[in-house]
C-alpha positions as CSV (number, residue, x, y, z in Angstrom):
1,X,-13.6,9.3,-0.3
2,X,-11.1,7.0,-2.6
3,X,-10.5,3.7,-1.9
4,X,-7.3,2.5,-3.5
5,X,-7.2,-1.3,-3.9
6,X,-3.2,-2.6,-4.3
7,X,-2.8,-6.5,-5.0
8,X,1.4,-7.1,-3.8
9,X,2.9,-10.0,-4.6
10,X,5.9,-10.6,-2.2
11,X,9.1,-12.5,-3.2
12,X,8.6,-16.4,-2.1
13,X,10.0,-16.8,1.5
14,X,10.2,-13.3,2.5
15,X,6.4,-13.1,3.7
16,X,7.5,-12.7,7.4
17,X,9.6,-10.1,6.8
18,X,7.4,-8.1,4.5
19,X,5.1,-8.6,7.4
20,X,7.4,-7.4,10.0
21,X,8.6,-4.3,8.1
22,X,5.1,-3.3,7.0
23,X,4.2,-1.0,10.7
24,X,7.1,0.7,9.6
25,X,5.8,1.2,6.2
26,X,2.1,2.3,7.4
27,X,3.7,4.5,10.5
28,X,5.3,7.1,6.9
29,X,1.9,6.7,4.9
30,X,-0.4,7.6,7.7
31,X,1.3,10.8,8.0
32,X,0.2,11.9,4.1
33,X,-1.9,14.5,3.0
34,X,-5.3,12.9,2.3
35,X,-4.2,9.4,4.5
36,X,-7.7,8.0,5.9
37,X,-6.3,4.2,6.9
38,X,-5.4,1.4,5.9
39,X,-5.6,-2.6,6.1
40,X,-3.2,-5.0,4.5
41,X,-4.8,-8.6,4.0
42,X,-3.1,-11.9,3.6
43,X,-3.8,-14.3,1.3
44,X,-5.5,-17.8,2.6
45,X,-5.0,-19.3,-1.2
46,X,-1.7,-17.7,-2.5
47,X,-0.1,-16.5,1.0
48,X,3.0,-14.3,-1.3
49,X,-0.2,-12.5,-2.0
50,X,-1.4,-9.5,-0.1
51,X,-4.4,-7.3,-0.6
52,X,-3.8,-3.7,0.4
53,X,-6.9,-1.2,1.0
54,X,-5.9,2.4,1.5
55,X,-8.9,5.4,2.1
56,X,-7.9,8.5,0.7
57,X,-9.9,11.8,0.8
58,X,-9.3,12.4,-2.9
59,X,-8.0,11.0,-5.8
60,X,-4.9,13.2,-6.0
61,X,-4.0,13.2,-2.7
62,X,-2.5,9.3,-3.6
63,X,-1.6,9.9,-7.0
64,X,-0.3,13.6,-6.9
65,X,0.5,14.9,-3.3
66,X,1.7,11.3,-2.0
67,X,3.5,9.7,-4.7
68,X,5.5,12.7,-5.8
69,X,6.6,13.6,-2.1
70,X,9.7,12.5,0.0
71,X,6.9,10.3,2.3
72,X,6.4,7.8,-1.2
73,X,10.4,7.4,-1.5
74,X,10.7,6.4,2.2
75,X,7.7,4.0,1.9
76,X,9.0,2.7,-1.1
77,X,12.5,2.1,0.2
78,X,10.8,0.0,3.3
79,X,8.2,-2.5,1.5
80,X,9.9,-2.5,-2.1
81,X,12.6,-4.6,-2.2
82,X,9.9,-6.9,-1.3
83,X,7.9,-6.9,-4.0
84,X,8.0,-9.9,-6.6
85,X,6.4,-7.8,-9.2
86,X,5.4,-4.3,-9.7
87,X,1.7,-3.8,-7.5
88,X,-1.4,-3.9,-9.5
89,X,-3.7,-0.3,-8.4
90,X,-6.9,0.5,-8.9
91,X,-8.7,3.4,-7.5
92,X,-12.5,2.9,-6.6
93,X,-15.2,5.6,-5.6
94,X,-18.7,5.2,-4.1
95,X,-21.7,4.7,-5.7
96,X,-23.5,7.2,-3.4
């Protein structure tokens, strides 16, 4: 299993909206090929900031069969226009 670790910086003033449109957002992953879950964290130091930790069976089921599908484009189009800057992803396996 693949943990994929994103760090989001959200536009200043638009947390709670992020926020509200985000079930929306997790209702179109959850239906991907490879989708274990999910959890989205808030920051307690820099609250624009949100950690977002995503289980994936493999590797290629985020970076191949999810973001090249129609699923990415519609979770794009919901949490996007949110974003302050591009996400920073990393991809982590386990050490056993």
């Amino acid at each position: 299993m693949i943990l994929e670790h994103a760090l989001i910086t959200v536009q200043a003033g638009r947390e709670a909206q992020f926020e509200a449109e985000f079930p929306k957002a997790k209702a179109i992953i959850s239906q991907a090929n490879g989708f274990v879950d999910l959890q989205l964290r808030r920051g307690i130091e820099s609250p624009g900031t949100y950690l977002l930790l995503i289980h994936w069976q493999t590797l290629e089921d985020h970076t191949v069969s999810f973001r090249q599908s129609e699923l990415f484009t519609q979770w794009r189009a919901i949490i996007g226009p949110f974003f302050a800057s591009p996400p920073v992803v990393d991809h982590f396996s386990p050490l056993t």
